[in-house]
C-alpha positions in Angstrom: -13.6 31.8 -8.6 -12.4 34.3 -10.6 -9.2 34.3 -13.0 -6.5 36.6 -13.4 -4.6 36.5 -16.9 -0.5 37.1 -16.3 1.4 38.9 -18.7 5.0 37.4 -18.2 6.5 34.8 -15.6 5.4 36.2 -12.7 3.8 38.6 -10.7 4.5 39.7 -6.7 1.8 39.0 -4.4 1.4 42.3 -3.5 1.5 44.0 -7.1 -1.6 41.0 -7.7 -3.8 42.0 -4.6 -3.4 45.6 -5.9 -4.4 44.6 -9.4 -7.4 42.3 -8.0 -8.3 45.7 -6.2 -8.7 43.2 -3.5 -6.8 46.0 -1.2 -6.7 49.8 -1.9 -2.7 50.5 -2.0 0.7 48.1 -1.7 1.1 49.7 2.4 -2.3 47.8 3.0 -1.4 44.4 0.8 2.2 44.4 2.6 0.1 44.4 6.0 -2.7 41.9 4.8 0.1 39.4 3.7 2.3 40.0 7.0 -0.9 39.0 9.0 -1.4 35.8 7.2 -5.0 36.7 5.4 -3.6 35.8 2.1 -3.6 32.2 1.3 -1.2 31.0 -1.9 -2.1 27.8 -3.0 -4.4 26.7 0.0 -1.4 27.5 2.9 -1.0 31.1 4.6 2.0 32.2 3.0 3.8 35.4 4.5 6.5 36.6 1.7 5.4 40.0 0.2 7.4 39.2 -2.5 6.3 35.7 -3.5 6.4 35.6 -7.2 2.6 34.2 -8.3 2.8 32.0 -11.8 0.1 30.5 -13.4 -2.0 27.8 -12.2 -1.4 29.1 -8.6 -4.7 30.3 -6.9 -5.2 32.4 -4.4 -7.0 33.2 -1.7 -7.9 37.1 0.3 -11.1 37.5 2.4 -13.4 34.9 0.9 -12.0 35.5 -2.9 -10.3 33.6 -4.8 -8.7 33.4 -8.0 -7.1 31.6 -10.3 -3.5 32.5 -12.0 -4.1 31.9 -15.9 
């Protein structure tokens, strides 16, 4: 599992999966999410928006990571 250091409270889903370069632009991380292939904290979770805080993990395609 990889980690992912946040700078601040919080980060948006999608801004993460574009950091992760899990996904190539926020159009495709919108979609991904909307189809429930991102998992936040072990449960499909379908808010574009969700605000990611440390200690969550998440999951995208067989990666995951760790919020730190």
């Amino acid at each position: 599992m990889q980690t992912f250091t946040l700078e601040g409270e919080f980060i948006p889903m999608i801004q993460l999966l574009k950091a992760l370069s899990w996904v190539e632009h926020g159009g495709m991380a919108q979609r991904v999410v909307e189809e429930g292939l991102v998992k936040y904290n072990g449960v499909v979770d379908l808010r574009k928006r969700l605000k990611v805080r440390k200690g969550d993990v998440v999951e995208f395609e067989g990666l995951k990571v760790q919020i730190v």
